[in-house]
C-alpha positions as CSV (number, residue, x, y, z in Angstrom):
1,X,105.5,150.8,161.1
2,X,108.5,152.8,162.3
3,X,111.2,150.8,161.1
4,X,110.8,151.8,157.5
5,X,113.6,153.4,155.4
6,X,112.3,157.4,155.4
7,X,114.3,157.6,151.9
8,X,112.2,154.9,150.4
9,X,108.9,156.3,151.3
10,X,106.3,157.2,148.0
11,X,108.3,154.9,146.0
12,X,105.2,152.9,145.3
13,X,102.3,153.1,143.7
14,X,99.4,151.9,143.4
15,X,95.9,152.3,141.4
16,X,94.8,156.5,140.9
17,X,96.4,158.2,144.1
18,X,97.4,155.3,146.1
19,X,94.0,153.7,146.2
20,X,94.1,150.2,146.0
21,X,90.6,148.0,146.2
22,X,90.1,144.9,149.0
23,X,89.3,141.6,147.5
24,X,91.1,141.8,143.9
25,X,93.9,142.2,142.2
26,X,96.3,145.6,142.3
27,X,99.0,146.5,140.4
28,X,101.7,148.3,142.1
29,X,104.5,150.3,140.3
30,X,107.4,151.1,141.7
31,X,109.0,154.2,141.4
32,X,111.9,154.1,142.6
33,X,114.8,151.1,143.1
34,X,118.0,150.2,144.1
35,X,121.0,149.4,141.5
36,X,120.9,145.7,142.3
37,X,117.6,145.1,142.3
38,X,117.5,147.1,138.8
39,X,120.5,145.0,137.3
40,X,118.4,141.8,138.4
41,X,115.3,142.8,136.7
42,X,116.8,144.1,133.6
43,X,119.3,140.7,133.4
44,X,116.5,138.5,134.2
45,X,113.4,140.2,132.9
46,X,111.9,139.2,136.5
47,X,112.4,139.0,140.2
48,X,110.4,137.5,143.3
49,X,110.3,139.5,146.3
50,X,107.2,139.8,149.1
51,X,104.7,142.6,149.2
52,X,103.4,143.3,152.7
53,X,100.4,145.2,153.8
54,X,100.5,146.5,157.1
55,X,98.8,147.9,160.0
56,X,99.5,144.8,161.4
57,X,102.1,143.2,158.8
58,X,100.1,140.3,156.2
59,X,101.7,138.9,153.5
60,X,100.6,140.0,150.0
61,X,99.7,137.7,147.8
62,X,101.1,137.2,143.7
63,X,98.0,138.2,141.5
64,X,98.2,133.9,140.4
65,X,98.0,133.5,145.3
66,X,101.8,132.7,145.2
67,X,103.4,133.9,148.4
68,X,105.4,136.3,146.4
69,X,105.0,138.8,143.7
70,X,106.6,138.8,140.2
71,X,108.2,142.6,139.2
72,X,108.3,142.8,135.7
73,X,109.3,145.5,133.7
74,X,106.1,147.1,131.9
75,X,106.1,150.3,129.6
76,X,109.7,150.3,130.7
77,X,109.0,151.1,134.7
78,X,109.3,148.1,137.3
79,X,105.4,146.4,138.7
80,X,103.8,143.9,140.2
81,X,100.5,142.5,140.9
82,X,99.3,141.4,144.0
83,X,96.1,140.7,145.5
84,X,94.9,143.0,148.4
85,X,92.9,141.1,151.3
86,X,88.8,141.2,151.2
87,X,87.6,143.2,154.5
88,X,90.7,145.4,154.4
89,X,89.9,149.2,154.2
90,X,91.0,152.4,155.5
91,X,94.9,154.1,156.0
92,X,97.5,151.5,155.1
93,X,101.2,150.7,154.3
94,X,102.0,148.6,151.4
95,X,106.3,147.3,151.6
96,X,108.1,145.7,149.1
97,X,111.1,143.3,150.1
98,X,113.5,141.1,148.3
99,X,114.1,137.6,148.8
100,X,116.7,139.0,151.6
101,X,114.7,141.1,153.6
102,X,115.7,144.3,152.2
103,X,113.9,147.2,151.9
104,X,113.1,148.2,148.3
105,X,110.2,150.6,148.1
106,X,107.6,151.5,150.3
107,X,104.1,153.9,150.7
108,X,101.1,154.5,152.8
109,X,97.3,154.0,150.9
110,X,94.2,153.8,151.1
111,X,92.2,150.7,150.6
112,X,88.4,150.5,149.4
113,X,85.9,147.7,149.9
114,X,84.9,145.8,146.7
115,X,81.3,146.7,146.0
116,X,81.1,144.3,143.3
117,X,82.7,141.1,145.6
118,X,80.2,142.5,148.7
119,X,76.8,142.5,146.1
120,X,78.5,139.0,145.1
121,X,78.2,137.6,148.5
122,X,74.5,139.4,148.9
123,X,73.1,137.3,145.9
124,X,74.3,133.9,147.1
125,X,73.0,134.3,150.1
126,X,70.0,135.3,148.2
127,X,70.2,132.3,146.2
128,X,70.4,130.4,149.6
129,X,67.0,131.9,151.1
130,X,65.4,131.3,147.6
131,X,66.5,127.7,147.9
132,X,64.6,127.4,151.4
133,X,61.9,128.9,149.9
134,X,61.7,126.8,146.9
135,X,61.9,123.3,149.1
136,X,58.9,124.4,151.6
137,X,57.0,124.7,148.4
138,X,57.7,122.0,147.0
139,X,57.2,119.9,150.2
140,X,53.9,121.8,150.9
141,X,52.9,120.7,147.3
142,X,53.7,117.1,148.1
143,X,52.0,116.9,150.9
144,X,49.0,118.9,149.4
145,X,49.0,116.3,146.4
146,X,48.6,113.4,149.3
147,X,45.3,114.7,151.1
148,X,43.6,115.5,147.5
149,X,44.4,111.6,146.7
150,X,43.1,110.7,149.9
151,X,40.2,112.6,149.7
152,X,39.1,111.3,146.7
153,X,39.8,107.9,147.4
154,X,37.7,108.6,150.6
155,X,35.0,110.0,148.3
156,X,35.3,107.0,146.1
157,X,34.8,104.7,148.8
158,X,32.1,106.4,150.2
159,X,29.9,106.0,147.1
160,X,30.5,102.6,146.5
């Protein structure tokens, strides 16, 4: 990403020391902002922009999967929300950008993988191999069910 503002860089953060987590939900501050953008969110108590996550640039989605994120005021310093893509991790930039294109605050960070979302995925497809399991049984129990009939039909017919 070269065509960042230098002056804007570190005026975002995210989670403790700019580590964000994959899969969920973030909240970004932002430290730093221009006049206008400042005026905006104190007259209007909110303003849209786009959040982008890059090593190659993807669009950050609003923490309710809007295509932009909502900076509100909180505690008196500007945030937003936004949800981090699953299967990102590693050395990052996140950008922020108003509905112009501008430049209003940028960083690099680091993004983890969700445990909890990757043990999620483990126990469905869990569920799914118990699921196999559980209709082999069940046919093998049918079936079983069938020749025991048989047989004593058989039996009965036998003695007769």
């Amino acid at each position: 990403v070269q065509q960042l503002n230098p002056e804007l860089k570190g005026t975002l953060s995210v989670g403790n020391n700019n580590v964000a987590t994959a899969g969920v939900v973030n909240s970004v501050r932002i430290n730093v902002v221009n006049r206008e953008f400042t005026e905006r969110l104190q007259r209007d108590g909110v303003v849209y922009a786009y959040a982008y996550i890059y090593s190659s640039p993807r669009l950050l989605k609003g923490a309710d999967g809007s295509k932009f994120v909502t900076v509100r005021m909180v505690n008196g310093k500007p945030q937003f929300d936004a949800q981090f893509p699953a299967g990102y991790t590693g050395k990052h930039t996140v950008v922020l950008v108003d509905e112009k294109g501008n430049q209003v605050a940028w960083t690099d960070i680091t993004v983890t993988s969700n445990a909890v979302s990757q043990q999620l995925h483990s126990l469905s497809a869990t569920g799914s191999n118990i699921f196999v399991v559980t209709t082999v049984c069940s046919i093998l129990i049918a079936a079983a069910s069938v020749l025991l009939l048989r047989i004593k039909s058989h039996k009965r017919y036998a003695n007769s």
